[in-house]
C-alpha positions in Angstrom: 0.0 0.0 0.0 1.1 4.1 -0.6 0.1 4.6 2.3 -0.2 3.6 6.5 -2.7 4.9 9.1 -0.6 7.6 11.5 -2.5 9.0 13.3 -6.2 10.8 14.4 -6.7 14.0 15.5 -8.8 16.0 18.0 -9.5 19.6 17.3 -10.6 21.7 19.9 -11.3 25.7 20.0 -8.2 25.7 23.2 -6.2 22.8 23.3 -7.3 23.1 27.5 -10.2 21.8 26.2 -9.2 19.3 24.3 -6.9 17.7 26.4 -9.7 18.0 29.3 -12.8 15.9 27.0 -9.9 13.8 25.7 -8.5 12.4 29.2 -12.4 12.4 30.7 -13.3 10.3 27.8 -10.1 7.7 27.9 -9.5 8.0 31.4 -5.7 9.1 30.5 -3.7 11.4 30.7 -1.9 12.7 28.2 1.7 13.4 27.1 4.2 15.4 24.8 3.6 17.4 22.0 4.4 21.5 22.0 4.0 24.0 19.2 4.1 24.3 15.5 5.2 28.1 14.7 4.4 28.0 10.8 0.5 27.2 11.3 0.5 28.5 14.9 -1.3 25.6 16.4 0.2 23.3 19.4 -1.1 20.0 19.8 -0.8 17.4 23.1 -0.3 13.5 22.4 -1.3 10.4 23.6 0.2 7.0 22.4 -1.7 4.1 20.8 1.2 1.3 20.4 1.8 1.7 16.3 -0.5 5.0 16.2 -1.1 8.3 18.3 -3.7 10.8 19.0 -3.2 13.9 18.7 -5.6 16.8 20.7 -5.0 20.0 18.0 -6.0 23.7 18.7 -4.9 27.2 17.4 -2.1 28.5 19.8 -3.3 32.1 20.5 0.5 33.0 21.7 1.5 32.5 17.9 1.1 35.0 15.0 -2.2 34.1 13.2 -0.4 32.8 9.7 -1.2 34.0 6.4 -2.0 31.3 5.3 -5.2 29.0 6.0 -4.3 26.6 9.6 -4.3 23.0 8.6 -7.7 20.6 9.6 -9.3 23.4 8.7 -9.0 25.1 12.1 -10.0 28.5 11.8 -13.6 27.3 11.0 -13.6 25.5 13.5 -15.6 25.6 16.5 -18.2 23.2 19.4 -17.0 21.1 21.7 -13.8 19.3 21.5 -14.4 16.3 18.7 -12.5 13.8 16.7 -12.4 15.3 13.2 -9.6 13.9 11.0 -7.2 11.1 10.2 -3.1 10.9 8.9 -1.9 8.8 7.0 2.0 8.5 6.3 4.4 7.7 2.9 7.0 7.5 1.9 7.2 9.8 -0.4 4.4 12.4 -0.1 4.8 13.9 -3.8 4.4 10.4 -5.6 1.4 9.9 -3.1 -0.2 13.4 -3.6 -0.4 12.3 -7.4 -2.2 9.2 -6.2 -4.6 11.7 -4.3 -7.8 13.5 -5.5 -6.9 17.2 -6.5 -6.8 19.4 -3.1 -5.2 17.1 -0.8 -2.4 19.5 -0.2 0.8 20.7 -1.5 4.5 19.7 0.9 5.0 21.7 3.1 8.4 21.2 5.7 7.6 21.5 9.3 9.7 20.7 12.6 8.9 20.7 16.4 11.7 20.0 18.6 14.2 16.9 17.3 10.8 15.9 14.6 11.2 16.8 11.2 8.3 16.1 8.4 6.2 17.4 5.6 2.9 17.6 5.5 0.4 17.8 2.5 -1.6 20.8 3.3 -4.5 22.5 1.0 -4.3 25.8 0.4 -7.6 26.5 1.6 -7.2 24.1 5.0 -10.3 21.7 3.6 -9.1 18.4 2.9 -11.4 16.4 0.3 -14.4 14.8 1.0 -14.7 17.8 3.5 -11.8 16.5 5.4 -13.0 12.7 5.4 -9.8 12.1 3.4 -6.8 11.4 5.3 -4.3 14.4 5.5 -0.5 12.9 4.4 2.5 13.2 6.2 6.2 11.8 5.6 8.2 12.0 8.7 12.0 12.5 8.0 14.4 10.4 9.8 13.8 7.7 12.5 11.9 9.4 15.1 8.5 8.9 14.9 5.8 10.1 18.1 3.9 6.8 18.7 7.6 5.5 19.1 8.4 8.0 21.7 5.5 8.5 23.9 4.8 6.4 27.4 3.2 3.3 26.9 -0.7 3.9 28.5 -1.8 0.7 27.6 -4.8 2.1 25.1 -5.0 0.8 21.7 -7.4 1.9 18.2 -9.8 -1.2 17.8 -12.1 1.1 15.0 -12.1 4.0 13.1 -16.0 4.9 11.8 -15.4 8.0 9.1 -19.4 8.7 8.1 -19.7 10.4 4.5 -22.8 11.3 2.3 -20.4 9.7 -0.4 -18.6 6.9 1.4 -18.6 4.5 -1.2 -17.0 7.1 -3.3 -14.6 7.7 -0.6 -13.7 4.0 -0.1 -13.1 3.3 -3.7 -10.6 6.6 -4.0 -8.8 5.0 -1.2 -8.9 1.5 -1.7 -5.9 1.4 -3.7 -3.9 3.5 -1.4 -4.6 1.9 2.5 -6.1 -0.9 3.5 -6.1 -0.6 7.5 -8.7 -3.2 9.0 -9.2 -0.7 11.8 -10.5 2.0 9.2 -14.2 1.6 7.8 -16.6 3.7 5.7 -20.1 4.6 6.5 -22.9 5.8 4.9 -24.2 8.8 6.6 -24.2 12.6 7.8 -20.3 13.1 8.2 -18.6 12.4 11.7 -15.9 10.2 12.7 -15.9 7.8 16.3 -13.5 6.2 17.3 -13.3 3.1 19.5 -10.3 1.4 21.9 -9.7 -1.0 24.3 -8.6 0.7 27.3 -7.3 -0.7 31.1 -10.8 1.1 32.2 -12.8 -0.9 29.5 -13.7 0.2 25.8 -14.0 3.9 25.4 -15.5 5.7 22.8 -14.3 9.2 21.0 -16.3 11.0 18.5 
């Protein structure tokens, strides 16, 4: 396959929030993450073995860019909810011409020691109104899911609803194939479900 399931992220209007509904709801807590100066968001992590989560929010001690934020965070706004998946490659320009139009031009990033590039669309909205997976390459070994303490929590299901799911599953059947990812028919939302030392949790 082009391409392997990341990560998910939580976006959240203050990333107090987030982290707050995030913790309640897995009955965690969680760890890492810092700021990213070029889209003037910070972010906090948890760790899912192979995976991560990532809680995502508009850091108001940044510059507002000018450019658009990426997940389409300055429209956002509600509670705290699970709105977008990453997928990784290899190489993110061969995949982006894999990729419907408007899944995002490289662009380099770096917090702390990690080094990546990320697809981002110039107007923040990934495809299928961000049902499609945003692309990332990391650069060297280091890799977050790698790094972060073990908290015994693992993915079981990703549900990504879509007025057009079929269409999304065909564009990405011949790009992932994750048995923990599935499409639904419906009004668009993702949940997500783990296994947990507390029991299965639910995120949506």
């Amino acid at each position: 396959m082009i391409l392997r399931f990341d990560h998910i992220a939580v976006s959240a209007q203050t990333l107090a929030e987030g982290v707050e509904s995030v913790e309640a709801a897995l009955g965690v807590a969680l760890a890492g993450g810092g700021q990213h100066p070029h889209m003037a968001t910070h972010n906090r992590l948890l760790g899912l073995g192979d995976l991560y989560l990532e809680v995502i929010a508009a850091d108001p001690a940044l510059p507002v860019p000018n450019w658009p934020r990426w997940f389409d965070l300055d429209n956002f706004s509600g509670m705290p909810r699970l709105t977008n998946w990453v997928a990784g490659c290899e190489n993110l320009t061969e995949a982006l011409a894999l990729c419907p139009p408007g899944t995002g031009v490289p662009v380099s990033l770096q917090r702390g020691d990690y080094r990546w590039q990320m697809a981002v669309p110039a107007d923040g909205k990934l495809p299928f109104g961000g049902a499609f997976p945003a692309l990332i390459q990391w650069q060297g070994a280091l890799h977050p899911a790698r790094a972060l303490p073990e908290a015994g929590i693992r993915l079981t299901r990703l549900d990504i609803a879509h007025p057009r799911a079929g269409a999304l599953a065909k564009t990405l059947a011949p790009l992932i194939n994750d048995p923990r990812v599935h499409f639904v028919q419906g009004a668009q939302a993702m949940r997500a479900s783990f296994d947990t030392p507390s029991g299965r949790r639910v995120l949506e």
